[in-house]
N, C-alpha and C positions, 0 to 999 in steps of 0.2 A: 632216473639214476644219474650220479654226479660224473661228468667228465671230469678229467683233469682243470680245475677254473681258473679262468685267468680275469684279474683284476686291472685295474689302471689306477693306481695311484696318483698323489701329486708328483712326486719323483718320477715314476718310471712304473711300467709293466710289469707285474709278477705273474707268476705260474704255479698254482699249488698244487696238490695230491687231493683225492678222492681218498678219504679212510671213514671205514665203519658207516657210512653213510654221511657224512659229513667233509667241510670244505679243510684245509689245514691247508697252512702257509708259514713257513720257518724259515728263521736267518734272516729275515727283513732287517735293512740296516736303516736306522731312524736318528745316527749319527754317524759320525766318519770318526774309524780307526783314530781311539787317541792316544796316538805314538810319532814321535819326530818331532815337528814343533807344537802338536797337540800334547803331548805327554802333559797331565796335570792339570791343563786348560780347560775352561766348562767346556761343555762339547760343544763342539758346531757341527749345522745344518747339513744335511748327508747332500752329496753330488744329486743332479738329477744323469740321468741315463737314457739314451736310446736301446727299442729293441726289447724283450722279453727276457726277463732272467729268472730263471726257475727257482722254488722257493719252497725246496722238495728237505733239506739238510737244517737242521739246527747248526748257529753259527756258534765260532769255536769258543771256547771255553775260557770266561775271562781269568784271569792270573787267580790262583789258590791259596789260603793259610790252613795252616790249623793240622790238626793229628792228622785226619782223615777227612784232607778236599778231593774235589773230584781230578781227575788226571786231565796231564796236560791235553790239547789239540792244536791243532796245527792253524796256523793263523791269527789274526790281530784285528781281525772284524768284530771286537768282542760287542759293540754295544748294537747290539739287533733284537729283535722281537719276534714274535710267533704270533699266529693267529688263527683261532680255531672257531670257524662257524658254522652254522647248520645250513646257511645259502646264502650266498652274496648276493642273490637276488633281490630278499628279503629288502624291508625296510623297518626301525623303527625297535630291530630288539635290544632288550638291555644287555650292556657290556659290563666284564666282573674284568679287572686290569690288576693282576697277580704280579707281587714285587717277591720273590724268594729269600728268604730266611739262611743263617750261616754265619750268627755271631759278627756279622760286619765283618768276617774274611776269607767266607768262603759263598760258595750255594749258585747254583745255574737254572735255570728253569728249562733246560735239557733234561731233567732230573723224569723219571719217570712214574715219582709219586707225582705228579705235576699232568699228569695225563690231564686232558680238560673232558676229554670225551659225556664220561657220565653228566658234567654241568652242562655241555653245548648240545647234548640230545636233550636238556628241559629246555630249550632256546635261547642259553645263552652267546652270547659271541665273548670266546676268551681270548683274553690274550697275555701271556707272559713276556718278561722281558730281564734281560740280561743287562748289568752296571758293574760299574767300580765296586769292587770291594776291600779290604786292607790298607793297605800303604795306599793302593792308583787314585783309591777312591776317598780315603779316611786323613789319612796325615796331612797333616798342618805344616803348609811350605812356605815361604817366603818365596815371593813370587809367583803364586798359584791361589785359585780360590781353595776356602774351604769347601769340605764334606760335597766335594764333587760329585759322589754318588747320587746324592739326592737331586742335583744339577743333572746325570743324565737322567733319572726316573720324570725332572717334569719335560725333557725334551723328550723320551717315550710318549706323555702323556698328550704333550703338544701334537706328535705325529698320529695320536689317534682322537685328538678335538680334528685334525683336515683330514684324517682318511677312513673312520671305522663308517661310516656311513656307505663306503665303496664295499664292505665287507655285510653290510644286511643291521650293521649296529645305531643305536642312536646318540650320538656325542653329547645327548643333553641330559643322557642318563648312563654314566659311566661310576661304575663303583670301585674304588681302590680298595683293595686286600693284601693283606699277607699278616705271616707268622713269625714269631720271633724278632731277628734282624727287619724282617718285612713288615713286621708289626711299628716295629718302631720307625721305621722309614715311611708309613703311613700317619702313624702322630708327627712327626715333623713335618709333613705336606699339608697336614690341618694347620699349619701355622705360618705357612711359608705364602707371602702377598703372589708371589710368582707362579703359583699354583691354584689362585683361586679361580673359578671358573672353569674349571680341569676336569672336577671330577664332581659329583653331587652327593656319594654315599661311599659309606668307610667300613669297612671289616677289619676288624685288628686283633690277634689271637697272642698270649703270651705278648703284653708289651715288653721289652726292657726297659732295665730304668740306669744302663751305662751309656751315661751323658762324661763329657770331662771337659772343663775348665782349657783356656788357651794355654795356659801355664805348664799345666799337666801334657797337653798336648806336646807343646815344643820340648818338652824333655824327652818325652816318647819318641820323636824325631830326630833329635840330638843323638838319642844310643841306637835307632837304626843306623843314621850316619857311620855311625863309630863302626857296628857292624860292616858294615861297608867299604870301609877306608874314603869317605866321601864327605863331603859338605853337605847341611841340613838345609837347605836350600831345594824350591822346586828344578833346575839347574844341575846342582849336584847330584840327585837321588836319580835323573834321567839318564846319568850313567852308566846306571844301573840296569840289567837286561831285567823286564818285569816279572818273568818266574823268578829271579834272583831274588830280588829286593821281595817277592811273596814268600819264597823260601824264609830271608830275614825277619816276616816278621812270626813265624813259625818259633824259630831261633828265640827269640826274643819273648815269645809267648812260654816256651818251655823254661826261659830264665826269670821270667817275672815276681816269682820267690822271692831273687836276690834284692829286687826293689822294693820289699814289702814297706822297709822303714820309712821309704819316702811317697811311695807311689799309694798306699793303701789300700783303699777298697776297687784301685785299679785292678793292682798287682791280683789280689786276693782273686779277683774276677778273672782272672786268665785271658784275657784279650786285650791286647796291646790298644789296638787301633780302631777306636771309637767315634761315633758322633762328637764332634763339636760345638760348643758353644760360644761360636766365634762373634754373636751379635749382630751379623747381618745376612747369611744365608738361614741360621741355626737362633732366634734370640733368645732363648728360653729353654726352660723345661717344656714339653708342650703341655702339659700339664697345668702348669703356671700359666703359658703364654693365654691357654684357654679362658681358666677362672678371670682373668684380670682384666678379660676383656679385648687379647693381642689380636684377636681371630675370631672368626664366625663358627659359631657350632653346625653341624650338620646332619643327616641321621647317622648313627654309628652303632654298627655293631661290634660287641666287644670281649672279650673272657680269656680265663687263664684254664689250666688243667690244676688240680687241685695238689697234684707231688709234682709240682714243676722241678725242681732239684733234684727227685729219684732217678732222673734219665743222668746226670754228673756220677751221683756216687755208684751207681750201677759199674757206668762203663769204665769208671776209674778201679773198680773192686775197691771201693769203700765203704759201701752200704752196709751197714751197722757196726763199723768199723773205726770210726770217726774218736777222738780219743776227748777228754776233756779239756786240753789243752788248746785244739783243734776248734771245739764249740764254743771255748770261750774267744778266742782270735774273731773267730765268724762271728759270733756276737757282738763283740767290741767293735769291729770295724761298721757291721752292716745296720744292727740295732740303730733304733731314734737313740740320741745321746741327749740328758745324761742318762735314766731312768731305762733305756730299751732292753740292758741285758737282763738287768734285775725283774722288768714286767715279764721277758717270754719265759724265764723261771716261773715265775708264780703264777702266770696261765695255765705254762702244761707242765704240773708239780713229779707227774710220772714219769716225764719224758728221757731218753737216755741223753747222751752227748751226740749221738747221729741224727737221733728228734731233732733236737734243739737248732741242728747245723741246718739240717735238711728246711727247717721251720721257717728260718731267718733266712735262708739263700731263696727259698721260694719264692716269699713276700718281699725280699727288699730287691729283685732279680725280673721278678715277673707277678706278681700276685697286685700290688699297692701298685705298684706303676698301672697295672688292666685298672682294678680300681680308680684309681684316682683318674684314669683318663674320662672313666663314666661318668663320674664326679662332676668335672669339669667341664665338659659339653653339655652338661644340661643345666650349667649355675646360669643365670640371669645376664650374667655379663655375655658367653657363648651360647644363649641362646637355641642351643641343639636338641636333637631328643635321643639316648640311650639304650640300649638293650641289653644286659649283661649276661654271661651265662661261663657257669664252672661243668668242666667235664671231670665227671667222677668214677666212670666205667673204669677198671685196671686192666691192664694187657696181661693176657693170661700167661707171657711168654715167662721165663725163668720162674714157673711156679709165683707168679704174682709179683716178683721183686719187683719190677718198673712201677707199678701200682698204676695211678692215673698221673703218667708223667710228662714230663714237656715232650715237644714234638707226634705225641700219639694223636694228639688231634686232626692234623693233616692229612694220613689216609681216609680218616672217614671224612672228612669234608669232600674232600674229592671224590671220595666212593672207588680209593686204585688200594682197595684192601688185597688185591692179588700182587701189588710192586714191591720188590725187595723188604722195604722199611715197613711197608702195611704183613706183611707176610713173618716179617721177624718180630714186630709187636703181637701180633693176632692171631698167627697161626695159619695151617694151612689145612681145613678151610677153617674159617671166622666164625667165631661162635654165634649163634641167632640173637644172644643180644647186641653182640658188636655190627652185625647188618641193621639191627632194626634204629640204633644210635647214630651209623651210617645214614642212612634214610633219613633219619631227623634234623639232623646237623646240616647234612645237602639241601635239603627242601629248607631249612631255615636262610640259608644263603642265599638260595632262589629265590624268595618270595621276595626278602630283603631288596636285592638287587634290581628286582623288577616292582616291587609296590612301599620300599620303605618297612616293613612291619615281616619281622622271623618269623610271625605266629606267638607270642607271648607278650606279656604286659612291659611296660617300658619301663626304664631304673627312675626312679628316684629318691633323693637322698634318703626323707623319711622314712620311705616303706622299705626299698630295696632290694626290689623285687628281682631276683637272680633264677635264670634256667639251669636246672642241674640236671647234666645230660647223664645216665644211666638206664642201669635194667631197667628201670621203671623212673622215665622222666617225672621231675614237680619244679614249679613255679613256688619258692619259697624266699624269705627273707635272705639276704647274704650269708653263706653257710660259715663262711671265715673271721666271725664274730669277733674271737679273740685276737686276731693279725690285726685285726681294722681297728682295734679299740687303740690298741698297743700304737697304731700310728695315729689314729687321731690327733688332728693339729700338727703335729711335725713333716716337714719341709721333706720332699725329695728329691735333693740337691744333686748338681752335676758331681764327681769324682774331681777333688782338689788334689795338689800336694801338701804333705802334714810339716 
C-alpha cells in the first residue's frame, strides 16, 4: 500500500498523495512565475530548491477568457504540472503528456474531467500541465516572443525528458495529447525543430484550423492596447494586472462582430487570440509544414466528433435557429472560395440555414483541419503513420440536441463520465453504450500510447479507413464524404485581414 511518495527530482524534493491506489503529484512547477521581468518571456528554468515540498495542491489557476473560464486562485505559479502514477518505483511505463483545450483562452488541467485515474490504473504515468493562454500566452508583442504558450508546453516537456523516469515513466516513449485548443497545440509541436525528440507519439482530438497571419495578429493587439489605455508593446500590455488584460480579451471576444469587415473569419470565429504564424516558433499551417516536408511524421492518432459545432449553437440557443442570412455569412467567410458556398448547397440539397451553418463551422473549425492533419503525416514527405476515428454516439442530454458534438469526446477518453461535463453530456448514470464507447476510446489510447497501434487499421489516403466510434463501432471508409470532396485541393489558410 502507497505511503505518501516522495520523489527527487532534478530541482528539488517533492512529496505527493496516495489516491485510489496510485502515486499523484500537483502544482510541480517546471518553470518560474512569469510575471515581473518574465511577463511575456519564453519561460525560464524553474529555481532548484532545498528540503521537501509537498505536492499535495493543484497550482493556481492560469489567467482566464471567455464566457465561462474557470475562476480566479490565488497566486502566479501558474506554469506547473501534475503527475499521476501507478509507482515511482516502476521503470519503463508509457507516459500520455495532456496539454488542455479552451479555445486558446481558457482551460486548466485542475479541471476534473482531466481525472487521470482510470488511464494510470492501465499503467500509464500521466501528467497534465498548465500554460499561457489568451493575451500571456497568444498575443503578438513587440519585444516578447510569439505563441509563448507552446514555449512553455516544450519547457513541460523538457522537464519530463530529465524527470518522468524518477516517476516509474519512460522518456523515450512519451505521447503528446489533447483536445481542441490542445489538439492544435499538439499539431504545432509536430512541427516545431525545438520539440523534436520530446515526445514519440501524438493524440489529437478536434484539431482547429484558427491559425492568423502576423498582420492580423498586430491588430488584435493594437485594439487590446486601446482597451487598455496602453501601448501594444510586450512593455505596455505588462501594465496590465493579467486577470485585467484576460478579462480584455473577454471584452474584445464579445465585440468581435464589430470587426467582421476587417477581421473575418477571425471575428466570425469568436476568439480574439490565436496561434500565430509568426515564421519562427509557428512556420506554417502544421498541416502544410507536414505535407511539404517541414517536419517528421510520427505515429498519430487523430479524429473529430462528427457535430463539432452543435456544442456553439446549443449553448448559444441557436440551434435550428440560424437564419439565412446567418448561413450565407458562415459560408462566404468559411467555405473553400470561389465555388465553396455553392458546393455545400448542392451536397446537402435539404439542408436548412442551421445545416448548412453548423456543416461549414464544423469542417472548416475542426473536421478538415483532423483530416488534413491525417493527410499529412502519412504523405511521403512526413513520413508518419495515421489513425483516424469520428465519434458519432450523440449525448443523450437535451433530448439529443448536442448530437455527437465537440468536446463529448473527453469524458469518455478519460472514462470521468461521473465529472460535471461527463455527467451534463451523459447523464446520470451513462447509458450502456456510452460505457462500452468509454471503454473503446480509453483502451484505444492505451494501446496507442504503449504500442503505436489503437486497435484498427491505419488511414490512408486511398482507402481511408476511419473508426467510427458508436453503439455499434465499424472500421469504414471516411464517413464525411461530402465535406472532404468540397475541400479537396483547397488550402487551409491561417485567418488574414480582408
Amino acid at each position: 500500500m502507497l505511503t505518501q511518495p516522495v520523489v527527487h527530482t532534478t530541482e528539488g524534493t517533492v512529496r505527493g498523495l496516495a489516491d485510489r491506489g496510485l502515486a499523484v503529484f500537483r502544482g510541480i512547477r517546471y518553470a518560474q512565475p512569469p510575471v515581473g521581468a518574465l511577463r511575456f518571456a519564453a519561460p525560464a528554468p524553474p529555481e532548484r530548491w532545498d528540503g521537501v515540498r509537498e505536492a499535495f495542491e493543484f497550482g493556481p489557476v492560469v489567467p482566464q477568457s471567455g464566457p465561462m473560464p474557470a475562476q480566479p486562485t490565488v497566486g502566479t505559479d501558474w506554469l506547473t504540472l501534475n503527475v499521476c502514477t501507478p509507482d515511482p518505483g516502476r521503470a519503463g511505463l508509457p507516459v500520455l503528456f495532456w496539454i488542455p483545450g479552451g479555445g486558446y483562452i481558457s482551460g486548466t488541467a485542475n479541471d476534473p474531467l482531466y481525472d487521470p485515474v482510470e488511464l494510470a490504473r492501465s499503467g500509464l504515468v500521466v501528467v497534465s500541465v498548465n500554460y499561457r493562454v489568451g493575451a500571456e500566452g497568444f498575443a503578438l508583442l513587440e519585444g516578447a516572443p510569439a505563441n509563448r504558450a507552446f514555449l512553455d508546453q516544450i519547457a513541460a516537456l523538457r522537464w519530463v525528458r530529465r524527470n518522468i523516469a524518477r516517476f516509474g515513466g519512460d522518456p523515450d516513449q512519451v505521447t503528446v495529447a489533447g483536445q481542441s485548443a490542445g489538439a492544435g497545440s499538439v499539431a504545432a509541436l509536430l512541427t516545431m525543430g525545438e520539440a523534436r525528440g520530446l515526445f514519440r507519439r501524438a493524440i489529437a482530438h478536434s484539431v482547429p484550423g484558427n491559425l492568423c497571419t502576423p498582420a492580423l495578429a498586430a491588430e488584435v493587439t493594437a485594439e487590446l492596447a486601446d482597451l487598455l489605455g496602453t501601448t501594444a508593446t510586450a512593455a505596455g500590455l505588462a501594465e496590465a494586472d493579467p486577470w485585467r488584460l484576460a478579462a480584455a480579451v473577454t471584452d474584445l471576444g464579445a465585440a468581435l462582430p464589430q470587426h467582421l469587415a476587417r477581421w473575418g473569419r477571425l471575428a466570425q470565429s469568436g476568439i480574439a487570440t490565436v496561434p500565430v504564424v509568426d515564421g519562427e516558433v509557428l512556420t506554417g499551417a502544421p498541416w502544410s509544414v507536414l505535407a511539404s516536408g517541414g517536419a517528421e511524421g510520427v505515429d498519430l492518432l487523430v479524429g473529430h466528433t462528427r457535430d463539432e459545432f452543435r456544442l456553439f449553437s446549443v449553448l448559444s440557443g441557436r440551434h435550428g435557429a440560424f437564419t439565412d442570412e446567418e448561413a450565407r455569412l458562415a459560408l462566404n467567410l468559411f467555405a473553400p472560395s470561389p465555388s465553396g458556398p455553392d458546393d455545400y448547397r448542392a451536397a446537402y440539397p435539404e439542408a436548412t440555414a442551421s445545416d448548412l451553418l453548423e456543416a461549414v463551422g464544423s469542417d472548416a473549425l475542426f473536421r478538415m483541419p483532423s483530416l488534413r492533419l491525417a493527410e499529412a503525416n502519412t504523405a511521403a514527405a512526413a513520413g508518419g503513420t495515421s489513425y483516424l476515428f469520428e465519434l458519432a454516439l450523440p449525448a443523450p442530454a437535451m433530448d439529443g440536441a448536442f448530437g455527437a458534438c465537440h468536446g463529448l469526446d473527453v469524458p469518455l477518453a478519460f472514462g470521468t463520465l461521473d465529472s460535471p461535463v461527463g455527467c451534463h453530456f451523459l447523464g446520470e448514470p451513462p447509458s450502456g453504450e456510452a460505457i462500452r464507447v468509454s471503454q473503446e476510446l480509453r483502451q484505444a489510447w492505451i494501446r496507442f500510447a504503449t504500442t503505436g497501434d489503437p486497435g484498427w487499421a491505419a488511414f490512408e489516403p486511398e482507402r481511408q479507413l476511419t473508426r467510427v466510434l458508436d453503439a455499434t463501432s465499424r472500421t469504414v471508409r471516411y464517413p464525411e464524404q461530402a465535406s472532404r470532396e468540397i475541400w479537396a485541393g483547397r488550402t487551409l489558410s491561417a485567418y488574414d485581414l480582408r
